[in-house]
N, C-alpha and C positions, 0 to 999 in steps of 0.2 A: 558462491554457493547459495542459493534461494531452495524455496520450497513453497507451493499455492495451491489451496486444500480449498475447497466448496462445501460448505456446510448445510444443505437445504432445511434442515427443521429450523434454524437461526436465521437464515439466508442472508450468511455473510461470507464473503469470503476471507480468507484467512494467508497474509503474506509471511513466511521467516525469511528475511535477511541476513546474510555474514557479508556477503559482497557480490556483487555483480561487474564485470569486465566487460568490455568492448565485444568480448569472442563471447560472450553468455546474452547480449542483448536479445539477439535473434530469437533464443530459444526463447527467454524472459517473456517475453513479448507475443510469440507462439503460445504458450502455455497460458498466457495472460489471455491473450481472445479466445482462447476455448473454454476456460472457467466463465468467461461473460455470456457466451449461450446456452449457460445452467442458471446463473440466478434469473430471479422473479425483481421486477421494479419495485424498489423500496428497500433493497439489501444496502447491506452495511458492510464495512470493510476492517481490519486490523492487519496491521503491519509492525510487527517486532523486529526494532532493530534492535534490540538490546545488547547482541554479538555482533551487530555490523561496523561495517567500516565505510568511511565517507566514499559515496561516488566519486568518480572523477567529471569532472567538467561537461565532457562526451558523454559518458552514460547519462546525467541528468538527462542533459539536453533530449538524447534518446527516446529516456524513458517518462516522458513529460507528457507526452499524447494520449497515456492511458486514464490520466485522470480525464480528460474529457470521453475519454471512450466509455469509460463509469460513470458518467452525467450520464452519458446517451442510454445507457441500458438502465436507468433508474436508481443512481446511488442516493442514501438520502443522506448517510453520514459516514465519515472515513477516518480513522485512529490511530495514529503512530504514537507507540512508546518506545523510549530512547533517553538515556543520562543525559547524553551526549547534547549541550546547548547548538552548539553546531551543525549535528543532523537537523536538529531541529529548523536552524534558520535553510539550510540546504530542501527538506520537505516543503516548507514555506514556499520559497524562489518557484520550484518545482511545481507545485500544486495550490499554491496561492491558499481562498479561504475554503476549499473542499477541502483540505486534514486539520485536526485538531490534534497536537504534539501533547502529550503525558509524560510522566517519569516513570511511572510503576503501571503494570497489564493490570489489575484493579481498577484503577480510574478510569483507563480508557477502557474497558468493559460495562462500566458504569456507566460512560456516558454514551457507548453504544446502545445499550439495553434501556435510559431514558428513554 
């Protein structure tokens, strides 16, 4: 179950993760290119995993092409919060040094809003 909301007065966009499965890519990723022909270059990104559950191996792999697809439309910074040390290294794998990993939605607002 995800969720990905366009904010334009912020222009960031806005990811909630619980989980994504193989049969949910498609749409992910649907929904993902059509938020990206709203924002303006120089938006920002947040992604809460704070309820999610680790990818599987295939969905990363999957879902690995949108970060560069957010270079190309102008990302300047990207935020995952998450307890979880392990999401963490899995966003890492995944998006290399476009996300910066937080524990609490505070800091990484924070340093969105820097």
């Amino acid at each position: 179950m995800f969720k990905i909301e366009y904010f334009p007065a912020e222009n960031r966009v806005v990811c909630t993760v619980e989980s994504i499965t193989m049969d949910e890519v498609e749409a992910y990723r649907k929904e993902y290119t059509a938020i990206m022909t709203k924002v303006k270059p120089g938006f920002t990104g947040l992604t809460d995993l704070s309820k999610g559950k680790l990818f599987t191996q295939e969905v990363a792999v999957a879902l690995a092409p949108t970060g560069e697809e957010s270079m190309a439309k102008g990302l300047t910074k990207w935020a995952y919060y998450t307890g979880s040390a392990v999401s963490k290294m899995q966003m890492k794998r995944m998006f290399g040094d476009i996300v910066v990993s937080f524990e609490k939605l505070e800091d990484a607002e924070a340093y969105l809003n820097s």
